[in-house]
C-alpha positions, 0 to 999 in steps of 0.5 A: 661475776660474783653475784652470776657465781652466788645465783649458780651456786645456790640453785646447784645446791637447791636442785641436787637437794629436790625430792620428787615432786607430785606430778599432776600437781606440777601437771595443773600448774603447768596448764594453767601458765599455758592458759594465763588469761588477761583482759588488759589487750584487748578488754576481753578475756584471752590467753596472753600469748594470743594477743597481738600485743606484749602482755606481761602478767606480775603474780603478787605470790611469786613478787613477794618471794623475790622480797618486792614491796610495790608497784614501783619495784614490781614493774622493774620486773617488766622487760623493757622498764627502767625504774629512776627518781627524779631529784624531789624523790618522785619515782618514776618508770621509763618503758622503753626509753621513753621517759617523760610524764603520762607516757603511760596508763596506769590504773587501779581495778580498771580505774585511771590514775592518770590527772589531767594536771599533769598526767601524773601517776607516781602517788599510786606506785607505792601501793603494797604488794600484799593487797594486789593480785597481779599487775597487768601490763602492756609493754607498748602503745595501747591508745585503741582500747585506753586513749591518751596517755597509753603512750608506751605503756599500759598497767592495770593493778588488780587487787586482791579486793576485786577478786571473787575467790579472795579470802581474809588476810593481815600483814605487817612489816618493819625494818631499815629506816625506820620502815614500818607498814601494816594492813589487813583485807576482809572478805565475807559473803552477804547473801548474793553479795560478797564485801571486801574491805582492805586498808593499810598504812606505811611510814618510813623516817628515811633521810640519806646524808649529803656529804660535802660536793662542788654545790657545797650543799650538805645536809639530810636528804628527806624521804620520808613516806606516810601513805595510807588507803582505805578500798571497798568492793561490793560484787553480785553477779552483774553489779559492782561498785569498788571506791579507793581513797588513797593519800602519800606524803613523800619528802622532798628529797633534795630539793623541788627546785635544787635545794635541800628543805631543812625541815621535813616536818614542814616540806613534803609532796602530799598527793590524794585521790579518790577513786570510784567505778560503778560496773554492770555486766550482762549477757545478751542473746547469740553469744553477746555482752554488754558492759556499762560502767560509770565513775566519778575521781577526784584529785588533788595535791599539795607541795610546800618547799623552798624556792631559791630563786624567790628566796620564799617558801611556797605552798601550792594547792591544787584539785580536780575532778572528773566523771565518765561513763563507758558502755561497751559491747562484745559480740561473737554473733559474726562466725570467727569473729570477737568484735568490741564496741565501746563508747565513753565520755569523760568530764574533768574540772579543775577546783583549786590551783594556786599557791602562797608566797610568804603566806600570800595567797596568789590564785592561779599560779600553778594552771590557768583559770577555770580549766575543764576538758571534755573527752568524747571516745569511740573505739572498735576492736575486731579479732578474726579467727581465719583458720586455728592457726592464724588470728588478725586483729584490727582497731580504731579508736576516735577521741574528740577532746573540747581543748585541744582538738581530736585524735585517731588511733588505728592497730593492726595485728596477728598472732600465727600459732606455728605448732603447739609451741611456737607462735609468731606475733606482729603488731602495728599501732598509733597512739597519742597523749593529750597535753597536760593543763600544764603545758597548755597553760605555758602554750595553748597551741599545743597539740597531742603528742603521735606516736607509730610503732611496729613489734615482732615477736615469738613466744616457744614453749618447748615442754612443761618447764620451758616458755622464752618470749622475744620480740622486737620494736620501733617507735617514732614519737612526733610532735614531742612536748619538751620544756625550754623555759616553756614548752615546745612541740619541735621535737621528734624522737625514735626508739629500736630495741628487743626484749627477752623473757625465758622462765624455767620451771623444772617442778612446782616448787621452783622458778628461774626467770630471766628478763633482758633488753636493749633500747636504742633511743634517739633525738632527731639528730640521732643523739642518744637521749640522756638518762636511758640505759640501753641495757636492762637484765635481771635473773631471778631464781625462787626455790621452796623446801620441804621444811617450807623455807622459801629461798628468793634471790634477784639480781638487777643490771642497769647499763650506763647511761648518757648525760645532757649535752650540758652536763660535763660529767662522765656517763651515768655508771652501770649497777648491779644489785642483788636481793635475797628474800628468805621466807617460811611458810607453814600452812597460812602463815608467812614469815620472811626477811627480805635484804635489799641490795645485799653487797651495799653497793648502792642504788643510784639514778641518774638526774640531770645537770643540778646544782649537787652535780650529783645522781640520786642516792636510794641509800644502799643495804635495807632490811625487812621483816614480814609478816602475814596470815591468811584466814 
């Protein structure tokens, strides 16, 4: 209750204290939240609230406001996403209770993340705030239009590099835990062609003490962070090509295998990605385009900890790589008609996989030998505009995979535009994920996992200041790969739940969000699935001063959340967080000091049965100082 009384009681104090704002000013605002475009639902561009599917955009502007460092703080603000870590510190976001890995589709300027390895997308959530634009995401199935992994979710993070109005900046940053970060973009115009450079580097010293427990393990919990990344983008009018190198090191937290590594210098997770896409757009006679792209990533990871059971330190080395090329046609020649064509096909290879015991080198110990898969994708996407009020849309996507076998993923949707203001939304989809080479090395009779879902929804924008978004959901996921002692595919699981988005702007210098939902998710004996809370909330109120203080307060809920069924202890405990972020702003300088978890009580996730009989500590109270410059 005292946190619901801090975050009235200061906007009472902001609004009674508000000049009188510029009108056409708040005006253009306005027009342009009404015509927020994304390109991420259906790969052309349209207004996010006339697509059949649950698109959130996250604006990196008000993000930083509200004192978000990254990706993976930033998707906490997505209804319907729960943010946990698991016991070696990977982090790891559940959309909508569905929480396993690759479930969803991450990428970065329209690259996947995702690996073949395991489906893995954490090494890229600690990417900085300060360098992306906006994250784009899909809240639900999206395989028509992205194929495996795009489960229950799909997340484009667009950096600021890609954009073509993007200027010059520098950032750095330092607090709690030893937490340092810096970086910079640079942006210039070479005749026809503009270059972008960005880079950055972070380190963080954390470790969180384990104090005595019924394991008996006391010590430093390592969390500890060295990243860095180095992109480019080269743009014309047709022509693009961006590349990304990206590396993380992480601690091991408590332990890969349950026990605490006693020597951060020597036990970490280091992931490296190399990521590139080359881009050709083009327009064609009677109101067609054609897009070609083609790309080469390469992948790989390296992870020394100690392994109880063997009694032996490990050091597993593990590389892939992988090509594509995509061709895709958009055409209006139809009248009423945006129909989508694409094509692609994408090769992956394993290099290295293996591990040391001791110092013994034991080859193919992480995967089986030699893997490769090849993926064959043809998808069609079809939006038909029968009347001003009513638009349907249908898709089907085909993907022949050269290891497992193919899949079908068919969509159908509406959007009907009521009034002005109102407007009703359905959607039906299919989606899949692929088996991992890890699973399939435990059992090649796997098969994609199958996912049917159904949504509802309205989106009610009552005035300038006004926009609330609901809608509901069902999902039944079949064919579910589980582990006991190996994988399995005997599982079937159903998820129901509703979200809520409501955003008041009363002026252009103030924001109140407010972003809520429910998830009801189930076994097929109808048992709730542990580690998912059914309640997530979050308010959030951003308000600037004319003096240029910039006041950003966030208040988090988690619900309670069930155990395993052989876990004794109680249910996971409810949390409630709250962050202030007070920033300064005069002309293209910004100052701010962000304090995370303000009242100290803790953020903890939920694990399941270990040997600490413990739930994950983030540490509590943080504090940071910003710093950045335009130019």
């Amino acid at each position: 209750m005292k946190y619901l009384l801090i975050l009235l009681t200061l906007s009472s104090f902001l609004f009674a204290n508000e000049t009188v704002q510029d009108e056409l000013s708040f005006e253009e605002d306005f027009l342009e939240s009404l015509e927020e475009v994304s390109e991420i639902a259906t790969k052309t561009k349209l207004n996010i609230d006339d697509s059949p599917s649950f698109v959130t955009v996250l604006h990196s502007d008000k993000l930083q406001k509200l004192g978000i460092k990254d990706v993976f703080e930033a998707l906490g603000q997505v209804p319907g996403v729960q943010l946990k870590r698991e016991i070696s510190g990977v982090p790891v976001v559940v959309f909508r209770g569905l929480d396993q890995k690759g479930e969803v589709k991450l990428m970065i300027d329209g690259v996947t993340i995702n690996n073949s390895y395991r489906g893995s997308i954490y090494h890229f959530l600690d990417f900085p705030i300060e360098l992306i634009e906006r994250i784009e995401v899909i809240r639900g199935a999206g395989s028509v239009l992205y194929g495996s992994n795009a489960m229950s979710g799909v997340v484009n993070i667009i950096t600021k590099s890609s954009q073509e109005e993007s200027g010059s900046l520098v950032f750095a940053s330092g607090g709690t835990y030893d937490s340092y970060k810096a970086g910079a973009l640079v942006a210039s115009n070479l005749s026809s062609v503009k270059i972008a450079l960005d880079a950055y580097y972070q380190t963080s010293d954390k470790t969180i003490k384990i104090d005595a427990n019924p394991s008996t393990q006391t010590g430093d919990s390592d969390r500890h962070l060295k990243d860095y990344s180095v992109g480019i983008n080269l743009k014309s009018d047709k022509l693009s090509f961006i590349a990304r190198l990206k590396e993380s090191t992480i601690g091991n937290a408590y332990g890969i295998f349950s026990k605490l590594d006693d020597d951060k210098n020597k036990f970490d997770n280091t992931n490296r990605s190399l990521t590139t896409k080359l881009e050709y757009k083009e327009s064609l006679p009677k109101e067609n385009r054609i897009n070609l792209q083609a790309g080469y990533s390469r992948y790989a990871q390296e992870v020394e900890t100690f392994h109880p059971a063997l009694n032996k330190t490990i050091d597993s080395d593990y590389k892939e790589e992988s090509y594509f090329v995509e061709a895709g046609l958009i055409s209006k020649t139809i009248q009423d008609n945006e129909l989508l064509i694409g094509l692609r096909f994408e090769t992956s290879n394993e290099l290295q996989n293996g591990w040391k015991e001791a110092g013994v080198e034991l080859p193919n110990r992480i995967v089986g030998a030699d893997f490769s898969r090849d993926i064959f994708s043809i998808y069609l996407n079809d939006t038909y505009n029968i009347n001003s009020s009513l638009d349907i849309s249908a898709g089907l996507r085909y993907d022949n995979y050269s290891d497992f076998g193919d899949s079908y993923s068919p969509t159908l949707g509406l959007v009907y535009r009521a009034n002005e203001k109102l407007r009703f939304k359905a959607l039906y989809s299919h989606a899949f994920r692929a088996p991992s080479w890890v699973e399939l090395t435990s059992n090649p009779d796997l098969e994609a996992e199958k996912s049917d879902s159904i949504e509802v929804g309205l989106v009610f924008k009552q005035n300038q200041s006004n926009t609330l978004r609901i809608n509901f959901f069902t999902s039944r996921i079949d064919d579910m790969i589980t582990k006991v002692r190996t994988y399995i595919q005997e599982t079937k699981n159903e998820f129901y739940g509703s979200e809520l988005e409501y955003i008041y702007s009363p002026n252009n210098q103030t924001e109140i969000n407010l972003i809520a939902s429910y998830i009801d998710a189930n076994d097929e004996n109808g048992d709730d699935l542990a580690g998912v809370a059914n309640i997530l909330a979050s308010g959030s109120l951003s308000y600037k001063l004319d003096s240029g203080l910039i006041f950003g307060s966030l208040l988090k809920y988690v619900s309670s959340s069930k155990r395993d069924a052989s876990d004794t202890r109680d249910d996971m405990a409810e949390s409630i967080i709250f962050d202030q972020t007070i920033s300064y702003n005069f002309q293209d300088f910004t100052a701010s000091v962000v304090v995370k978890d303000l009242f100290d009580k803790g953020r903890y996730y939920t694990l399941p049965q270990n040997a600490y009989k413990t739930d994950f500590d983030d540490g509590g109270r943080t504090i940071m100082l910003n710093a950045a410059l335009e130019f």
